[in-house]
C-alpha angles and dihedrals in degrees: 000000000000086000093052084047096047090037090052096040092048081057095056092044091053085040090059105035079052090054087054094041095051083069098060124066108256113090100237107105098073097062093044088057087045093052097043082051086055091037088049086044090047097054092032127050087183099073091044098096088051093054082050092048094052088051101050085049098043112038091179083068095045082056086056099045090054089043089056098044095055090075099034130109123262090266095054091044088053084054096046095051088055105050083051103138088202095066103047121183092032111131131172127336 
């Protein structure tokens, strides 16, 4: 239960810092937003139709989900192959 709370608020905040880093120069925001989604999804099944939903209608962020869970950890790829827009209807496995 703390570590689905941490684990959720440590999502918002990269979410958010993303959303301010995304204003600098530097391109770092984006894939802060794209790993506080995946944090938020991880803790939360609840949120994981909407993550499927953004990447059916942005591809570009599909793209950006894959790129950073190539480099995630198991429990990040599990939530990546479920969010796959591609194979709709898939839960849990």
């Amino acid at each position: 239960m703390i570590a689905r709370l941490l684990t959720s608020l440590l999502g918002v905040f990269f979410v958010v810092y993303g959303v301010i880093a995304a204003l600098s120069p530097l391109p770092l925001g984006v894939p802060l937003v794209v790993l506080g989604l995946l944090m938020i999804a991880l803790a939360n099944p609840a949120a994981r139709p909407l993550i499927r939903r953004m990447r059916a209608k942005w591809r570009w962020f599909n793209r950006l989900v894959e790129l950073v869970g190539a480099r995630s950890p198991e429990k990040f790829k599990d939530v990546i192959k479920e969010t796959d827009p591609d194979k709709e209807g898939t839960g849990p496995t």
